[in-house]
KEKE-3310 file (N, C-alpha, C; in steps of 0.2 Angstrom, whole numbers, plus 5000, padded with zeros to 4 digits):
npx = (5513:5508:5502:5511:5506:5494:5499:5502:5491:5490:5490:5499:5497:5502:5511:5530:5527:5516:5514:5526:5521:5509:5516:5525:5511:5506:5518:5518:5503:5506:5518:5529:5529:5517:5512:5517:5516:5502:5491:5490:5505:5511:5504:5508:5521:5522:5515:5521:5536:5529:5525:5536:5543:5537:5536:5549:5552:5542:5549:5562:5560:5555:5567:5572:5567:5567:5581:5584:5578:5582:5594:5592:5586:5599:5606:5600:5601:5617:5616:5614:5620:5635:5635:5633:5650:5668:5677:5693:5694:5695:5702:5715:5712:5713:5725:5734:5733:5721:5711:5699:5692:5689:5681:5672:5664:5662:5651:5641:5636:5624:5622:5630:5641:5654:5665:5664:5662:5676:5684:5680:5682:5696:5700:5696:5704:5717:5715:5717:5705:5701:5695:5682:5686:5689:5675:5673:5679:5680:5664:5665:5676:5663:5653:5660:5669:5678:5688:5702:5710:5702:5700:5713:5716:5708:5711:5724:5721:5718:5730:5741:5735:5730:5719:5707:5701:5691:5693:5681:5679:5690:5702:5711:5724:5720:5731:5727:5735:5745:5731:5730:5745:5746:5736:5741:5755:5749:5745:5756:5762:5754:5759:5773:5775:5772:5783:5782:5784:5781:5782:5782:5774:5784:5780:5778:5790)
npy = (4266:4256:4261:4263:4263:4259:4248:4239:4244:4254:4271:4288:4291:4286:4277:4274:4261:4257:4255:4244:4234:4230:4228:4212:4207:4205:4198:4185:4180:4179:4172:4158:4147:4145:4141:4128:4118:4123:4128:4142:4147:4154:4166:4169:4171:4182:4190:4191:4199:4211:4215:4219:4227:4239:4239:4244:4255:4263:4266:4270:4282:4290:4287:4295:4309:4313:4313:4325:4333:4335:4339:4352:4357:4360:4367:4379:4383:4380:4393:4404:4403:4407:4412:4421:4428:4423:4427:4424:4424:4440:4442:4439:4448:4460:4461:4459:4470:4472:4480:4487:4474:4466:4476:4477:4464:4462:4474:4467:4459:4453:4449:4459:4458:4455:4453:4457:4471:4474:4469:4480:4489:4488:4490:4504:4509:4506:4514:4524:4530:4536:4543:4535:4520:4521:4521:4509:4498:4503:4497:4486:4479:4483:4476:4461:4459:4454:4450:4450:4456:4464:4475:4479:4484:4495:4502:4507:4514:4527:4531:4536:4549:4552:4559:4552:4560:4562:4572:4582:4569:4563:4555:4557:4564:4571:4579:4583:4591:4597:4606:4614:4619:4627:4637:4643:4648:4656:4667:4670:4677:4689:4692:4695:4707:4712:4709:4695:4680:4662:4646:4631:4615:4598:4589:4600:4606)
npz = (5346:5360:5376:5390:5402:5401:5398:5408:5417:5424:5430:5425:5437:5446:5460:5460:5470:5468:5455:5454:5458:5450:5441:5446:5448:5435:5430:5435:5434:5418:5418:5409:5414:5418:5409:5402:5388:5383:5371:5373:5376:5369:5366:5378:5382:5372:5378:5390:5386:5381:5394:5400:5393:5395:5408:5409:5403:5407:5423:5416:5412:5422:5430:5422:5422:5437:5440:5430:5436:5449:5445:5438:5449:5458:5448:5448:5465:5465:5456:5463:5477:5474:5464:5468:5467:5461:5472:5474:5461:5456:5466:5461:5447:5451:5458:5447:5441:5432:5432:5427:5422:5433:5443:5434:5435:5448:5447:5444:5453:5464:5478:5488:5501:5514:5510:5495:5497:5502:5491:5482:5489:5488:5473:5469:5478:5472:5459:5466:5470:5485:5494:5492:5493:5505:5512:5506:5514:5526:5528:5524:5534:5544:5544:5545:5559:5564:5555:5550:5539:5534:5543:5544:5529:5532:5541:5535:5527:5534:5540:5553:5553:5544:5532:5522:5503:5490:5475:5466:5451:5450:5461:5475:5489:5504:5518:5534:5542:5535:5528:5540:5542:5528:5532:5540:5533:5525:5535:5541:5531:5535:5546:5548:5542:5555:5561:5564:5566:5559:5561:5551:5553:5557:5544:5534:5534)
capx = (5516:5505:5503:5516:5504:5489:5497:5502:5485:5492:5490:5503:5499:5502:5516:5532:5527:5508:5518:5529:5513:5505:5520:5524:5506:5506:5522:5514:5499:5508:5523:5529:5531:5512:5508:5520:5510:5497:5493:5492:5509:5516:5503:5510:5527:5523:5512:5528:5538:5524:5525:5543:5545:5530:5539:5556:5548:5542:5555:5566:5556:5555:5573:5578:5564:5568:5590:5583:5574:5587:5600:5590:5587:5606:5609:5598:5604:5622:5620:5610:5623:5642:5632:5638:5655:5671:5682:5698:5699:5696:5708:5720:5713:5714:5733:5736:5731:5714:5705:5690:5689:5686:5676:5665:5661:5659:5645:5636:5635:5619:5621:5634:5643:5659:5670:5660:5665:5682:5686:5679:5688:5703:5699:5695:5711:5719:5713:5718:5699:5703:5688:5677:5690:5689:5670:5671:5682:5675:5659:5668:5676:5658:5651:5663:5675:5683:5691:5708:5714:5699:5703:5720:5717:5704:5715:5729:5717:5719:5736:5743:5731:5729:5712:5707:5695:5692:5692:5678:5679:5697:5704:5717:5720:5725:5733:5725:5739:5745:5728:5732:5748:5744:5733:5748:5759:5745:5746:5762:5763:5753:5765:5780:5775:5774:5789:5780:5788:5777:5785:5777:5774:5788:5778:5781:5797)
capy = (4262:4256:4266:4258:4263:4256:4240:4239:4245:4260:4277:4290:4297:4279:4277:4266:4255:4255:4251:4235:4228:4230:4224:4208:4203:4201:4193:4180:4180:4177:4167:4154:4143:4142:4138:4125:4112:4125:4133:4148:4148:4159:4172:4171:4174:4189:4197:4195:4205:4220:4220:4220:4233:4243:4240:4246:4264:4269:4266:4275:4289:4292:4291:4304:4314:4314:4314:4330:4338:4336:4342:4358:4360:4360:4372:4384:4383:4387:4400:4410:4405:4410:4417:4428:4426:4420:4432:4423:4427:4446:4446:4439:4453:4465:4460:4462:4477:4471:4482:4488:4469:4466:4481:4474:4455:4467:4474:4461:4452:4455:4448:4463:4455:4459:4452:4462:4480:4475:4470:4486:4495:4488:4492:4511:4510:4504:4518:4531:4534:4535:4542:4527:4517:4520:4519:4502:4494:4504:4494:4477:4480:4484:4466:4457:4465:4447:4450:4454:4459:4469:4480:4481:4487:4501:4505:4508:4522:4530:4529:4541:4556:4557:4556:4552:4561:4564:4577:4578:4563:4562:4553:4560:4562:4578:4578:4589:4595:4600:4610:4619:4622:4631:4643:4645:4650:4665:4670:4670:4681:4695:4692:4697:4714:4715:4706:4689:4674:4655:4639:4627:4608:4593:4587:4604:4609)
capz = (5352:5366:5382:5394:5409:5400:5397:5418:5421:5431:5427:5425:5442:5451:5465:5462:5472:5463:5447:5455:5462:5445:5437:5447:5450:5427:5428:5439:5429:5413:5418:5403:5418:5420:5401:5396:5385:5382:5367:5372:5379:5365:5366:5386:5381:5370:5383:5397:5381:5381:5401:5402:5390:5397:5414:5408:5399:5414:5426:5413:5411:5429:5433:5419:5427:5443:5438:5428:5442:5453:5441:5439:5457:5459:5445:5453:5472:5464:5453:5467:5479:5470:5458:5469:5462:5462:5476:5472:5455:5456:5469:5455:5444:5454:5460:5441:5439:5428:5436:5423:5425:5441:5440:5431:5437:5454:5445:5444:5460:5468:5487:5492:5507:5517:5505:5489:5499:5503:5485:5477:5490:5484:5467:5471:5481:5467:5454:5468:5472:5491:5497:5490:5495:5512:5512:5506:5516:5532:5528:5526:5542:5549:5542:5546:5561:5566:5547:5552:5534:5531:5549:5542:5525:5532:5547:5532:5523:5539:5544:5555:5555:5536:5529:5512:5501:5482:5472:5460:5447:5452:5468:5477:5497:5505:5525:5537:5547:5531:5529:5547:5538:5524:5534:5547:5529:5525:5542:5541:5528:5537:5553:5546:5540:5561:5563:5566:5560:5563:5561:5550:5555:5552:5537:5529:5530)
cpx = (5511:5507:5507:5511:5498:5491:5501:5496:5486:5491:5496:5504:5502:5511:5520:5530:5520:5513:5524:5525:5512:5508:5521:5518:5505:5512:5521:5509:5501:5514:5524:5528:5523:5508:5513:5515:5506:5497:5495:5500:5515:5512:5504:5516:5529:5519:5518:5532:5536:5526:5532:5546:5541:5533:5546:5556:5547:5546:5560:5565:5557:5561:5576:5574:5568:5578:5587:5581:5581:5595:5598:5586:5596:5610:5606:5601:5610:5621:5617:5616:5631:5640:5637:5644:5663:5678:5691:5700:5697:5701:5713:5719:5715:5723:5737:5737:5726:5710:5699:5689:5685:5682:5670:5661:5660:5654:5641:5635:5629:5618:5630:5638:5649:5666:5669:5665:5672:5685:5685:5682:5695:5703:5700:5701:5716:5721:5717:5712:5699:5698:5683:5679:5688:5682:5668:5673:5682:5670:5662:5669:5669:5654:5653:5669:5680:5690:5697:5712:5709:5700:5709:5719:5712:5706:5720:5727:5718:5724:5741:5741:5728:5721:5711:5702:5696:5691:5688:5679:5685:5699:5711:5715:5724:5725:5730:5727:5742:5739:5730:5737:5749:5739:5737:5754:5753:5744:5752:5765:5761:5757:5770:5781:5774:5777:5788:5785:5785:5781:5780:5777:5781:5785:5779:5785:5802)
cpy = (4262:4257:4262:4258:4259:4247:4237:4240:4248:4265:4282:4294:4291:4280:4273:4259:4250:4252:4246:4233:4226:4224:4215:4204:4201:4197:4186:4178:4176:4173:4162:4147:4137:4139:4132:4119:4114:4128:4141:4149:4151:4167:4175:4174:4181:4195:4199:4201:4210:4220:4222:4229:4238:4245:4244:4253:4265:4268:4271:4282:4292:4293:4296:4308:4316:4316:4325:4336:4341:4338:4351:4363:4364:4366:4377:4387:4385:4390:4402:4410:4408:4413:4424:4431:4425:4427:4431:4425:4434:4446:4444:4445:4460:4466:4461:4469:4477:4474:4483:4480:4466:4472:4478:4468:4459:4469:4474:4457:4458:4455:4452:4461:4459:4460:4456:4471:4478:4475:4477:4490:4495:4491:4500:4513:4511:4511:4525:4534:4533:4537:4537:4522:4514:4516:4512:4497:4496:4498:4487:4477:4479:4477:4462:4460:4460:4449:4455:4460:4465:4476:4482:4488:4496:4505:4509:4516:4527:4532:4537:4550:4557:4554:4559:4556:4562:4569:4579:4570:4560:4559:4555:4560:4572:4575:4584:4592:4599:4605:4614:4622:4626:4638:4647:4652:4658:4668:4674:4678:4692:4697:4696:4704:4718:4713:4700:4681:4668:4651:4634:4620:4605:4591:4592:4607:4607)
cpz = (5358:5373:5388:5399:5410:5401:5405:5421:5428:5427:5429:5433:5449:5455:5461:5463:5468:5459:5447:5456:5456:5441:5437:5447:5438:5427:5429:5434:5423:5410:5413:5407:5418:5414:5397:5396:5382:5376:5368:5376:5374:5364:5373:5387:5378:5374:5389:5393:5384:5388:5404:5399:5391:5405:5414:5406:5404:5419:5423:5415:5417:5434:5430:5423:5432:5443:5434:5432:5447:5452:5441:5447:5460:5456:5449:5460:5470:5461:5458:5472:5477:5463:5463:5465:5465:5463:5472:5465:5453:5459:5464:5451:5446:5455:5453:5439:5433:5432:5434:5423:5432:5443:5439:5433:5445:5453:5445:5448:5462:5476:5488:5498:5510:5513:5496:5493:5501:5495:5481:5479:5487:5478:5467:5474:5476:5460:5458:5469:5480:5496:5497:5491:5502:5513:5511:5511:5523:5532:5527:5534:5547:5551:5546:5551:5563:5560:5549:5545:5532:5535:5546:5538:5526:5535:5541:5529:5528:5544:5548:5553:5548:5535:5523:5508:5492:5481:5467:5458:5449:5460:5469:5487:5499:5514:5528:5540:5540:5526:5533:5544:5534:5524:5538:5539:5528:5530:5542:5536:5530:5542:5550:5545:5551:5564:5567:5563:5563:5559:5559:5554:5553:5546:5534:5528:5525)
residu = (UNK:UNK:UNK:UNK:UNK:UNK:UNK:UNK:UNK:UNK:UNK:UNK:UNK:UNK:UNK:UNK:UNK:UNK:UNK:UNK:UNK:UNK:UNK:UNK:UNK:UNK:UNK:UNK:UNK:UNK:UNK:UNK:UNK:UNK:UNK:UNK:UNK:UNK:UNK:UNK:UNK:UNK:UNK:UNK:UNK:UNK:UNK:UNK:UNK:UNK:UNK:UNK:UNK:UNK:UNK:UNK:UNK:UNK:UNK:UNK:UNK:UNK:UNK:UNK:UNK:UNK:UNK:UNK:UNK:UNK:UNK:UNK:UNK:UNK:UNK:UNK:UNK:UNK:UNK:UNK:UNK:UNK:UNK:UNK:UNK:UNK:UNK:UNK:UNK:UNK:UNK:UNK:UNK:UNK:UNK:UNK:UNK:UNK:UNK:UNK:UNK:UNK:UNK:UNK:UNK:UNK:UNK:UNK:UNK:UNK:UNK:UNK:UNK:UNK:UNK:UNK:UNK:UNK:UNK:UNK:UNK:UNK:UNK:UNK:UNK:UNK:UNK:UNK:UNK:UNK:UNK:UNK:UNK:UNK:UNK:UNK:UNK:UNK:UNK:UNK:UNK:UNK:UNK:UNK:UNK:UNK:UNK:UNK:UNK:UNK:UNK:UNK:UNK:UNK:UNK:UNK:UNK:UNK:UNK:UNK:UNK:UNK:UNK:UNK:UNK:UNK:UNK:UNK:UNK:UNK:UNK:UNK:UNK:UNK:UNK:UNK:UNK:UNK:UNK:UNK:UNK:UNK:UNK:UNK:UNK:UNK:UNK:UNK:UNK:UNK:UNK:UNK:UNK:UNK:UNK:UNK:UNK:UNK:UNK:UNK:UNK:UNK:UNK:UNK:UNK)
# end
């Protein structure tokens, strides 16, 4: 097949616009218009063919390119942005109780944001890891402090004096007046022998 750009007498590195100039200035040239009567006016009509078909290859070529480019531009720019990933439907798994799901697609997100540590805190909440819990949804809060639900749910880790912590591999929470308590109870036990008696807290009687 002959080179579409040789037979324009343009090269592949030519402009558009180079390559309509080229074009029209042969079609002009080669018109049937300007050969009728002549003989040569059938090797005119097959040279308009070749430039036609030479003009319409590269045209092509260069808008798949270009549709091509501009396709693989596109993929790029979203996976890096949502690549991040898709909030809504971990909050669905998570709301299931899919958690090692959600778990997991958390993962894998690389741009960490505010909405990343609230979700994981849910998760960790979720499981009863209540230390890690807090810590994420602290850090959300910190990100983002406008973020009313994330204040809420961090405010909630911390609700009326309790504070949350795990225990080893296990999450669990313990109350600190109930600490104070159970030091007041082995006290207590020495008191008595000198006629002492201590009064626990309301939480634990």
């Amino acid at each position: 097949m002959t080179d579409p750009y040789k037979t324009l007498g343009v090269s592949p590195e030519s402009s558009d616009d180079q390559i309509n100039a080229a074009y029209r200035k042969l079609v002009k040239q080669y018109h049937p218009d300007r050969y009728v009567g002549n003989p040569l006016s059938e090797l005119a009509a097959e040279k308009i063919k070749e430039i036609n078909a030479a003009y319409d290859t590269i045209m092509n070529e260069r808008k798949n390119k270009s549709s091509s480019t501009s396709q693989s531009s596109y993929s790029g720019s979203h996976g890096s942005a949502n690549a991040s990933f898709d909030a809504n439907y971990i909050r669905s798994l998570i709301n299931s109780g899919r958690l090692a799901e959600a778990e997991q697609m958390l993962s894998k997100v690389s741009v960490r944001n505010a909405e990343w540590h609230f979700l994981t805190g849910m998760v960790f909440k979720k499981k009863g890891w209540y230390d890690m819990a807090y810590q994420h949804l602290n850090r959300a809060a910190s990100l983002d402090p406008a973020n009313a639900e994330y204040r809420q749910a961090r405010d909630s880790m911390d609700f009326g004096g309790t504070t949350y912590r795990s225990f080893g591999n296990q999450g669990g929470y313990q109350d600190n007046c109930c600490d104070g308590c159970q030091a007041l109870i082995c006290a207590d036990c020495c008191c008595e022998m000198c006629g002492g008696n201590l009064i626990p807290c309301i939480g634990c009687r």
